[in-house]
N, C-alpha and C positions, 0 to 999 in steps of 0.2 A: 504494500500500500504506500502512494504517495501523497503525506500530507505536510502543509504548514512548512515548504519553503519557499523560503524568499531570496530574488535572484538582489546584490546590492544595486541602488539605480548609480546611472553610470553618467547620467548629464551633469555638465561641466567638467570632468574628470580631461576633456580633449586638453584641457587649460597648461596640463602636466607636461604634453609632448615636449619633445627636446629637438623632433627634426623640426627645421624652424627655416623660412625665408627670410633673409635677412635684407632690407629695404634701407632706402636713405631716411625713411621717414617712422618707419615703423616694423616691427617682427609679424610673423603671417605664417599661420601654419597651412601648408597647401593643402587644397580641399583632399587630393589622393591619400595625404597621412591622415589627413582625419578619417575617413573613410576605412584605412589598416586600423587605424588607432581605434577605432571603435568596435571592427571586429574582432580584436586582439582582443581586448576589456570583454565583451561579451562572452568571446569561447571562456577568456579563463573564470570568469563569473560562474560561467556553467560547470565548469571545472572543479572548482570551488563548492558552488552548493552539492554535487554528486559526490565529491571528497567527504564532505559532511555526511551527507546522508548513507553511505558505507562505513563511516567509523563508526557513527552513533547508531549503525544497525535500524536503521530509517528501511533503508534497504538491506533484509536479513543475508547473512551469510548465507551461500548457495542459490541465492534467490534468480532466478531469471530479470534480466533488465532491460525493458519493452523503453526503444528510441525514442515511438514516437510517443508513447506516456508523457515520458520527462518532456520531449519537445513541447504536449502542449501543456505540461503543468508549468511549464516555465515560460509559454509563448515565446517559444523562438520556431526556425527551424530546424532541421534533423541536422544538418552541416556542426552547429560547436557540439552538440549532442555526440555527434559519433569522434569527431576530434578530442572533446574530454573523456570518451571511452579509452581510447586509444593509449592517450595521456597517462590512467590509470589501468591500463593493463601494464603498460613498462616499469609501474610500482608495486606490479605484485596486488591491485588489490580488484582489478577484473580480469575473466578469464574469456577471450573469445572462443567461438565454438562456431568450427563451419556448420553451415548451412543455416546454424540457432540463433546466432548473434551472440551477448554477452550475456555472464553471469558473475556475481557479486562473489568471490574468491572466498569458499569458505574457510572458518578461524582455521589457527592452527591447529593440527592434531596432538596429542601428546609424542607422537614420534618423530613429529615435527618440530615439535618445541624444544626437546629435548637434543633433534640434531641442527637446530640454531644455534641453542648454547654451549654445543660439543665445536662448533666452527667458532666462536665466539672467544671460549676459553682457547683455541689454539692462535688466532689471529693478535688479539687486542691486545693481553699481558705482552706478546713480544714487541707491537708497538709502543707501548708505554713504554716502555724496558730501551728500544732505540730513539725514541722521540728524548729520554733523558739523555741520554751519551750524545745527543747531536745536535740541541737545547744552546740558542744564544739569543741574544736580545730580542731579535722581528719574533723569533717565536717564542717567548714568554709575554709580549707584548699581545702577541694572538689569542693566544689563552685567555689571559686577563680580560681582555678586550670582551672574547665570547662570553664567559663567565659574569662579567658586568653585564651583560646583554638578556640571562637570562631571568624569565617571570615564572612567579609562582604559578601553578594555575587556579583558576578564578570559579570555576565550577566542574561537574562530575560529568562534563560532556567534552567535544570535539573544540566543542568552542571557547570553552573552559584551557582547555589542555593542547590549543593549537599551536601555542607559542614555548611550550616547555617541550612539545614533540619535536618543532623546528629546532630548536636549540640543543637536542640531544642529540639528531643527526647531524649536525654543525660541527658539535663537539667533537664526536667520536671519529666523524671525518678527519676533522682538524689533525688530532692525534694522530691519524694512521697518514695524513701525510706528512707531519712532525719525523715520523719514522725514515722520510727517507723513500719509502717506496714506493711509486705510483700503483704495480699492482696491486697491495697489501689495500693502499684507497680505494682502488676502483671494486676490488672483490669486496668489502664489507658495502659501499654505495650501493652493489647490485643484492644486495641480501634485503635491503628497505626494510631490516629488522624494527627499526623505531616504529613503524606504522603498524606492522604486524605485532608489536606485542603493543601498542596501547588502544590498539583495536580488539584485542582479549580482554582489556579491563581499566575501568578507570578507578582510582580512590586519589582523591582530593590530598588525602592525607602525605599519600608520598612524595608528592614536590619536594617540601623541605628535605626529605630524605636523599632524594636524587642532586638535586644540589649541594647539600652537603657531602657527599662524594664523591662529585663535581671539583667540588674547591679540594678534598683534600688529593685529588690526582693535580690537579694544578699545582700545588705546591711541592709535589713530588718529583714531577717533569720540571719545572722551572728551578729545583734547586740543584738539577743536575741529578739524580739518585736514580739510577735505574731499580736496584732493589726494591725501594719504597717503590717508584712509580708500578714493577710490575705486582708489588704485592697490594696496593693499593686498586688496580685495575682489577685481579684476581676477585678479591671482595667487592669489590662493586658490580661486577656481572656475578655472583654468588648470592648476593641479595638482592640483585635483580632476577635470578633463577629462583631461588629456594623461600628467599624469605617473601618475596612482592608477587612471584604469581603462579610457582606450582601446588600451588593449594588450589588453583582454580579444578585442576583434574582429579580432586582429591575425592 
């Protein structure tokens, strides 16, 4: 069932463009960039409200997801409809099916879960562990920077927890490029574990937790320590395994 969303409105937002004609008299954004600029704004709108409605299970896990429904709940066209499909299948959170079209990717299994955090525990402690040994000012400056950047979340939904989700794949990218190696980045990037585990569950409660873990890896990597760092990184995917959400299969 699709209920109760709302696409954000998009008038005046053209104001922001940056490709600009530059005039002796005046700046002018050409009618053709308004024209991208607006269909840019819309698909990701679309993008956006169907991101919602898969995390917050709007749209159930497994569920079949009819184009043209969304198109007319949201009065557009099929066109950002199938491009925000798209979008979110490279994230791991729709699944295309010849002939069917899409379906909402359902949660993790538990053998799933369990060989996330078996990839998880091999990759990241050794990141932490090189991101320390290789740790100079641009990148303690990064840390800090993201770490300052992150917000509590606000409620027990998508919308609550969209900017602590973004900030925890920031981070943990951050770190694995810290390390040194683009593949080591690219392969946890293509995992889109952040979406996949706080699409299994939200509690309010954990922010403060996940942040305080947050900073004390920061302080680990920035002081140079690979030990702390990797043994700091070891407990923070542990408590994000055992203490924050394998109870969910329990």
């Amino acid at each position: 069932m699709i209920t109760d969303v709302t696409l954000p409105k998009t008038t005046g937002w053209v104001k922001t463009a940056t490709r600009i004609r530059r005039g002796p008299m005046t700046d002018i954004v050409e009618p053709q960039d308004r024209r991208l600029l607006r269909r840019q704004m819309l698909a990701d709108d679309v993008y956006e409200a169907i991101k919602t409605m898969l995390m917050d299970h709007v749209i159930r896990p497994g569920a079949r997801i009819s184009i043209d429904g969304l198109a007319r709940e949201f009065q557009v066209s099929s066109t950002p409809v199938r491009e925000a499909l798209a979008r979110l299948e490279s994230e791991g959170l729709a699944v295309k099916e010849p002939l069917k079209g899409y379906r909402a990717t359902p949660l993790l299994s538990l053998e799933e879960f369990d060989d996330l955090y078996r990839f998880r525990r091999l990759l990241e402690p050794w990141a932490a562990r090189r991101a320390a040994e290789l740790i100079d000012d641009d990148g303690r400056a990064r840390l800090k920077a993201e770490l300052a950047n992150a917000v509590e979340p606000t409620s027990v939904d998508y919308a609550g927890y969209k900017s602590l989700t973004a900030h925890d794949n920031r981070f943990h990218s951050l770190i694995a490029s810290l390390s040194g190696s683009e593949q080591v980045r690219l392969a946890f990037e293509r995992t889109h574990c952040h979406l996949h585990i706080f699409r299994l569950h939200y509690e309010r409660d954990i922010g403060p937790e996940v942040l305080t873990e947050h900073r004390t890896l920061v302080d680990a990597i920035s002081s140079g320590n690979p030990e702390a760092a990797e043994a700091a990184m070891n407990q923070h995917i542990d408590n994000s395994m055992s203490v924050r959400l394998r109870r969910i299969y329990d």
